[in-house]
N, C-alpha and C positions, 0 to 999 in steps of 0.2 A: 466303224466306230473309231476316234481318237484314240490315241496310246496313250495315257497320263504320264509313261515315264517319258516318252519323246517330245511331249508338249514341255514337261519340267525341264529337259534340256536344252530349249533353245534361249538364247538371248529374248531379252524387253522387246526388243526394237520385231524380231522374227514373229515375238506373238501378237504385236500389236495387226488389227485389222487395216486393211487398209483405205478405208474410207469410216469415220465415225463422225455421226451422227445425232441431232437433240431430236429426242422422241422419236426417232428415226422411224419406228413398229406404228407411228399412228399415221393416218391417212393426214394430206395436207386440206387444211380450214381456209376458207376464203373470206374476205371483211363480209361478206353477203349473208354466208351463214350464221357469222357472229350475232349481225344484227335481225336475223330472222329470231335466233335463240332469243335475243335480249329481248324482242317486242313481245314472245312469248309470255315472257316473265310480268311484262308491264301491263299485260293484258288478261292477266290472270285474274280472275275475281272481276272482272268489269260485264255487265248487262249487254247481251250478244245485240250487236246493232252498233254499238256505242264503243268498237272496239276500237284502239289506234293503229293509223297507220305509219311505215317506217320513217315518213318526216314529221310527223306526233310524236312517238316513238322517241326520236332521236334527243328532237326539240327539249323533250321532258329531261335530259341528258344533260344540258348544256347548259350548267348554272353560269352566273355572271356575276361578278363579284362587286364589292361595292362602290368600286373605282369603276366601274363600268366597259372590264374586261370580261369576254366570254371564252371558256373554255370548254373544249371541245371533252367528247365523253372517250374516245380513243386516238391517240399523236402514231400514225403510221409513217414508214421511212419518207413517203412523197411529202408529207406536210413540213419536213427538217427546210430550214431557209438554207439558198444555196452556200451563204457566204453571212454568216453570222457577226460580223464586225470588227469593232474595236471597242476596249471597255470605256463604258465611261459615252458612248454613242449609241442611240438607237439605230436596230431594234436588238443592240447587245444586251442581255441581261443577267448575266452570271459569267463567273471564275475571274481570273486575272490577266488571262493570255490572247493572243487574236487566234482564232479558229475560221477553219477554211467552210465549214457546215457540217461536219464529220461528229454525230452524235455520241458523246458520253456515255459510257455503260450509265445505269440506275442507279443509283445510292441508297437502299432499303437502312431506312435506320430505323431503331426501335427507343422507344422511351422505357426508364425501369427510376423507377423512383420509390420503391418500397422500401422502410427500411430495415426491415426484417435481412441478415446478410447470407444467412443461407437459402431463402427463398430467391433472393436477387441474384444468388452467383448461379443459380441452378436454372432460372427464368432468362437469363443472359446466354447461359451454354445453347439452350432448348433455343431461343432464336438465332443464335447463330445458325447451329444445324439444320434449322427452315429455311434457309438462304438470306437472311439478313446480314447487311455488310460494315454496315456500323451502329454505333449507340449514342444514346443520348442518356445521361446521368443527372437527374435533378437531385440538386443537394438541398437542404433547410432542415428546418427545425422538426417539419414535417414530416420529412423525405429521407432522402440518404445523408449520412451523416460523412462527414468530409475524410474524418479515420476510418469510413467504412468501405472507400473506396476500391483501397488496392486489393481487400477481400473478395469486395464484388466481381474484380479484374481476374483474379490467382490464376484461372482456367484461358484464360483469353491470349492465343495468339497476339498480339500487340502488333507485329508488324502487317496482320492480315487485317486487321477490324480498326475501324476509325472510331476514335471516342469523343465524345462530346460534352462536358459539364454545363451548367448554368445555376443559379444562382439566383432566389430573389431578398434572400438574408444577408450572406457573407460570400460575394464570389471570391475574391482573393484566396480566403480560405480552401473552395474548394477547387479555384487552379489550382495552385500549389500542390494541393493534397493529390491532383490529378498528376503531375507533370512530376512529383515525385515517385510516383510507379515507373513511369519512363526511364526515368535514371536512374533506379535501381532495376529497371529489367536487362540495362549493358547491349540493349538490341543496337546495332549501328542507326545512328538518327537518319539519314538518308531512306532507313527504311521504312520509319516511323509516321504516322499522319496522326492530327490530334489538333481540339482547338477547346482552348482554353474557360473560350464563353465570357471574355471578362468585357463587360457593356454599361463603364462606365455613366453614360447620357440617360442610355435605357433605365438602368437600375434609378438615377436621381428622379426620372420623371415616372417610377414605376412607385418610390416610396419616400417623394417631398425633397427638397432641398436642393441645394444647386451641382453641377456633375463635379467630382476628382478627378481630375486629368493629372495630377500629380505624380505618379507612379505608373504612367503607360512607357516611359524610357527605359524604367526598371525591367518590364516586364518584355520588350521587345531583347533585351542584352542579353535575359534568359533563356530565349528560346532561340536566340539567332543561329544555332547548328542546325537546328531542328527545319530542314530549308522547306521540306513539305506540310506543315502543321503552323498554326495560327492561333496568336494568343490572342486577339480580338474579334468581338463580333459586332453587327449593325443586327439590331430585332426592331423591326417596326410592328411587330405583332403588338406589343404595349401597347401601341398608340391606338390600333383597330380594336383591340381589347376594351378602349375606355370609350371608341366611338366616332375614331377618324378615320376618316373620308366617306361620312352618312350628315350630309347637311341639313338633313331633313328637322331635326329637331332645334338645331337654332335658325332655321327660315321659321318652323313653328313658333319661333319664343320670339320672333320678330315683327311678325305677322300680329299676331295673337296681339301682343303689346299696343299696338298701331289701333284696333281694333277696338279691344277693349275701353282704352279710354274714352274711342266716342260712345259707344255704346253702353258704356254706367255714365257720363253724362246726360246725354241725351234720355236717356231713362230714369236720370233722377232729375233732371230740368223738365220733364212731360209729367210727371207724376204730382197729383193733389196733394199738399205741402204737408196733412196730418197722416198721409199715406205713403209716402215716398220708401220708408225702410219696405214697405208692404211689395211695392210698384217695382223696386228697384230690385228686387229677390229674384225677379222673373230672369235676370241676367245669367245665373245660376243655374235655374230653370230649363236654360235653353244649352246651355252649358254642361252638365250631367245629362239632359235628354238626349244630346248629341252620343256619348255613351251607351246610355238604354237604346238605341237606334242602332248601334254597331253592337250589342249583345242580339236584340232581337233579329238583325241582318244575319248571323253568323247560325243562330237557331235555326232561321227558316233556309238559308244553303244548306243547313245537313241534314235538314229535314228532306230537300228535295235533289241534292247533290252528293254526290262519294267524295272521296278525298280528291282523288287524281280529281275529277273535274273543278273543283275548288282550285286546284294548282292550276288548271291549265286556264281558266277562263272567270270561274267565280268569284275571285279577288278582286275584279273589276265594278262587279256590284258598287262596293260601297263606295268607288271614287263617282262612280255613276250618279248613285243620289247627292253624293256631297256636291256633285257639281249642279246636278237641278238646285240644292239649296242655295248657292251661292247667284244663281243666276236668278233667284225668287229675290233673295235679298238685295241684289244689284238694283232690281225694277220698286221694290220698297223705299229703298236708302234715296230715290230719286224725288218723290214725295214728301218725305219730310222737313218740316220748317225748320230755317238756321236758329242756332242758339243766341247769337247776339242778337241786338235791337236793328231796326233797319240805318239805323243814326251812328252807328258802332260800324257796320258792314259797310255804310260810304265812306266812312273814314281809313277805311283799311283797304277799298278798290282805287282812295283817291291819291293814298300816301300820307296821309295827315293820320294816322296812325299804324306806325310800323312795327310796333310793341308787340301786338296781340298775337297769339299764339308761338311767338319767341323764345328763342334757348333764352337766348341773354336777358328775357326781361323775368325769366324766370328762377333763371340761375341766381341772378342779381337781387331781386327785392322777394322773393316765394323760397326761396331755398329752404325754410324752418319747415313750412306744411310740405315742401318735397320730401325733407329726410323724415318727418312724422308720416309720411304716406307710404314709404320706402320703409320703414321699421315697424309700421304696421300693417305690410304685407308679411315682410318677410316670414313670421312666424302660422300664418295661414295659407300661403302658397306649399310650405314646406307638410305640412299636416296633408292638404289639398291629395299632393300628389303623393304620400306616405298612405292616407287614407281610399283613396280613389284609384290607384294605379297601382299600385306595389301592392296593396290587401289580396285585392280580385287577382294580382296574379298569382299569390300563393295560395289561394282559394284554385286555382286553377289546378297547380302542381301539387296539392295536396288529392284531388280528384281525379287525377290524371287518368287512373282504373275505373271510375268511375261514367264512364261516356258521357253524357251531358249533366250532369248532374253539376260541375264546379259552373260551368253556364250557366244554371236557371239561378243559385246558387248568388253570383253577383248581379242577374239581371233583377230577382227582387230586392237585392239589398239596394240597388243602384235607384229603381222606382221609389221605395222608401225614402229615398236621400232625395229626389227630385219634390216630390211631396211636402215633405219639410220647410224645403226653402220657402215660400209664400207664409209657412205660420211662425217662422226666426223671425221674417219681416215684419209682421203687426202687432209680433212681441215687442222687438223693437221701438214700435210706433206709440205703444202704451207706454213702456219702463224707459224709453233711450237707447243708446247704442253702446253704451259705457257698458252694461251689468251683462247685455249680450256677449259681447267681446270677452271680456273676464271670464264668464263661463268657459267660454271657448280654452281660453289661454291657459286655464288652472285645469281643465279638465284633458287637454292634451299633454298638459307637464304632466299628469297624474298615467291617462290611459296608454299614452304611445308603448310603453314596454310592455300593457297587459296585450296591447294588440299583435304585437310584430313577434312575441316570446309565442303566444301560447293559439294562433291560427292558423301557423303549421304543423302542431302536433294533433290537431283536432281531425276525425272525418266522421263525424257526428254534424248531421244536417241541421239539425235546433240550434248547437253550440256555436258553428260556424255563423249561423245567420245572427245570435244572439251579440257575439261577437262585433260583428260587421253592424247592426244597428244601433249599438251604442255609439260607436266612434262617429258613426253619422251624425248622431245626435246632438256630440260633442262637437261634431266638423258644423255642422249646419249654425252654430254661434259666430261665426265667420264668414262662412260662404254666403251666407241671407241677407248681409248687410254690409259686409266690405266695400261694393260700388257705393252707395249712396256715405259710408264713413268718411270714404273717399274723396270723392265728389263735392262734399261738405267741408275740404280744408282750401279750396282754389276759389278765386272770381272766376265770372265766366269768359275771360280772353283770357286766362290759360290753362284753364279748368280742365278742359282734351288730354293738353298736353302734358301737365301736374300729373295726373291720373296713367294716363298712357306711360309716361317716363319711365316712374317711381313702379308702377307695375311691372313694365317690361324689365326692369333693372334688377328687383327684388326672385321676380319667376326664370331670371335667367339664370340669377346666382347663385339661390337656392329650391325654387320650386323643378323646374326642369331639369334638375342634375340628380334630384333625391333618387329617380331609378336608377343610375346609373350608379351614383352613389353605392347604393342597396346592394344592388347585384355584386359590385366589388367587394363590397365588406363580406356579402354572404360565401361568395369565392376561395375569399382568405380568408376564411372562419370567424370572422371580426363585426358578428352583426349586432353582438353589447354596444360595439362603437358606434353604428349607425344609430339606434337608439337611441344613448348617449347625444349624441350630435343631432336628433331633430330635436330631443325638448330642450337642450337649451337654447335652440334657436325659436321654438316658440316663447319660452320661458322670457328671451329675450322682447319679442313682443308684448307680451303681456304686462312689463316692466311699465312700456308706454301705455299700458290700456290702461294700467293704475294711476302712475303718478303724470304724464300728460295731457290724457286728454280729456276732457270736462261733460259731464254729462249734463244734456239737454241744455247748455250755453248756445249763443247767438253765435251761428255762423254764415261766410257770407253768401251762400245759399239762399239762408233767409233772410237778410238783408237787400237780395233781390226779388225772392219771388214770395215771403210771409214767412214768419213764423212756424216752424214743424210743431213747436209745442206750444200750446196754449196755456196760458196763465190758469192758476186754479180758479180766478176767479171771472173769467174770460167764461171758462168750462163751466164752472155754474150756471152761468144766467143762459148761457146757451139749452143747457139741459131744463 
């Protein structure tokens, strides 16, 4: 047995053992085990047959980000590169100094944004004590408040813990507020790390206007003792945050644009001249079906798939059919007759007319029906995807407990709205296109707040759908007749491109951004302003549906191919 008095007597250095150890008491782990453990995990709850293996396993690990970097699921000493660089050169990508490959301890940092000051300082001690090595402090309005700071700090070693502010109100503010605990804690600055978070570019393009560089000399003169701490930051999280580096959606809005104009031409150029509102609806039709096709795909995967298999393979489904559809339509599109005269089409193989389908001839003499086709998208684009994409997915989020239930949920609201369109159309074809569109325009100034307010507070199956089918009702005054309103303000050599433009230009500006939009505002708790901001941009169209454009006037449509409307007394003697 030890003597407790002769162990108190000897020196630190006597009693220290002479080899110590991390975890020393546990048997050593090999990367093999690791991953037997994890496939364990991943294979838990999967149908025996059907289990993965450890390059399945792995695979499922290794997400890749949207710049189309892959990350591995664990970084062992072998993977460190031998010779890490110079900054400012790949494959350098972090600190300020050149490194020989000799890897950096971790930097466990913790986010504390409450602003509650005794939960924070108490939340702040409790990670540290976990092994976290630094902080991050979100100041705002929301958040920690900038005199709340050195509270949250009082307990915190300073020269051991690295702190980190940010800001998307007032950073200045809560530098300052940060970098004055520093100064009054008298710690020598040499020992100090700390950064300030001030992101002047960040911050302009996080809430409008153009960057202050103005006071970055300032703020460098203040901090220049402080040799290990940094009063600036680069966050390109903002810009991923809003949608950068995922091209996907403006190849979509580019594509789509190109697309569309032939296809509401040609649809309202084939269509029986008292039928066209009728004929040209089907645009829409095929348009929301493609929707109902990706609801109903997603049903019958989890009807006959688990999740994991959805992740690893069942994703592929839907590019699967959209590519047989594209390749149906490819062999279609080849069949069908040109839109000009055959007297029109020599003239434009032989150079004797260079006009037709041209920016300049359009820009030049069509620019009135361009900006009228452009302003009378924009407030139906905007609805479009407000109604059709932002709805179903808070019908989604509001269901989330629900298993399929926010699924069936938008798939019959979404049938309903496909339905519709064909009977906008022959509304249309009886009244015009004027008292359609008005509905539309007065009736999304009126509903957009009852919809966006009151269909995330619902999970009542009636109410939701009740919900979701008026706005259809509302959307479908728009959707059922836009191509052929369209279509009706161009000749036919730039009829495509009038259409396609004014489309792509209006759904890029505002139809394509309203998710994005949305999610932001709902983020920053600011989703009055979303609101706010779709009806007046309907409101804005509707403007033109009133004073504009003319209901059942000669357009040059029917200047080429008859009359849509028949004279009342045409219509008599007919009947």
């Amino acid at each position: 047995m030890t003597d407790p008095d002769n162990l108190a007597s000897k020196s630190v250095e006597d009693r220290m053992p002479e080899e110590l150890s991390l975890a020393g008491d546990f048997p050593k782990v090999t990367h093999e085990q690791w991953e037997e453990a994890v496939l364990k995990v991943l294979n838990r709850g999967r149908p025996e047959g059907k289990e993965l293996n450890i390059e399945q396993g792995m695979k499922r690990l290794e997400p890749t980000t949207v710049d189309g970097i892959q990350i591995e699921p664990m970084y062992r000493r072998q993977d460190a590169p031998e010779k890490l660089g110079v900054p400012g050169v790949p494959p350098f990508t972090r600190g300020t100094t050149i490194r020989e490959g000799g890897m950096d301890a971790w930097d466990v940092r913790a986010l504390h944004e409450d602003p509650d000051v005794a939960f924070t300082k108490k939340a702040v001690i409790a990670d540290l004590e976990r092994g976290v090595t630094s902080l991050w402090l979100r100041v705002g309005a929301d958040a920690i408040k900038p005199e709340d700071i050195a509270g949250d700090l009082k307990d915190v070693l300073l020269d051991l813990a690295k702190v980190e502010v940010s800001s998307r109100d007032d950073q200045e503010a809560a530098a300052q507020a940060l970098l004055d605990v520093y100064i009054e804690s008298k710690i020598d600055a040499d020992k100090l790390s700390f950064n300030l978070g001030l992101d002047p570019i960040g911050f302009a393009a996080l809430n409008g206007g153009n960057p202050d560089l103005s006071g970055m000399a300032e703020w460098v003169k203040k901090t220049e003792n402080y040799k290990n701490s940094r009063p600036f930051v680069v966050d390109a999280t903002i810009y991923h945050n809003a949608g950068a580096g995922d091209v996907h959606e403006l190849a979509w809005a580019v594509a789509t644009g190109g697309e569309y104009g032939a296809s509401a031409t040609y649809m309202s150029e084939a269509a029986t001249r008292e039928r066209r509102g009728f004929f040209s609806s089907f645009q829409y039709v095929t348009l929301i079906g493609g929707h109902v096709l990706a609801q109903l795909t997603l049903l019958v995967m989890q009807g006959f798939l688990d999740s994991n298999q959805i992740s690893d393979f069942g994703w592929r489904i839907a590019f699967l059919i959209g590519g047989v559809a594209a390749v149906v339509v490819f062999w279609l599109r080849r069949s069908m007759d040109e839109s000009l005269t055959p007297e029109q089409l020599e003239a434009v193989r032989s150079g004797a007319d260079s006009e037709s389908g041209s920016i300049r001839e359009l820009v030049l003499n069509y620019w009135r029906p361009l900006l009228v086709c452009f302003l009378v998208t924009i407030g139906g684009t905007i609805a479009f995807y407000t109604y059709s994409v932002n709805a179903p997915a808070i019908v989604k989020t509001a269901y989330e407990d629900h298993g399929r239930t926010g699924t069936w949920i938008n798939l019959i609201g979404l049938i309903f709205l496909m339905v519709l369109q064909p009977i906008g159309g022959m509304i249309s074809d009886k009244v015009g296109r004027k008292p359609v569109l008005i509905f539309f325009g007065v009736g999304g100034v009126l509903y957009t707040y009852v919809l966006i307010t009151y269909l995330p507070q619902t999970t009542s199956v009636a109410t939701s759908l009740t919900l979701l089918a008026i706005g259809y009702i509302i959307l479908t005054g728009y959707t059922s007749i836009n191509a052929i309103v369209k279509a009706e303000l161009f000749p036919s050599h730039v009829r495509a491109l009038g259409v396609g433009l004014g489309y792509a230009l209006a759904n890029s500006a505002f139809g394509g951004t309203a998710p994005l939009i949305y999610q932001a505002a709902k983020n920053g708790g600011h989703v009055p302003w979303f609101i706010a901001y779709v009806t007046v941009v309907i409101a804005v169209s509707l403007m033109v549906y009133i004073f504009v454009l003319r209901n059942k006037a000669e357009t040059p449509l029917d200047r080429e191919q008859g009359r849509a409307f028949l004279d009342a007394e045409v219509s008599a003697r007919r009947a």
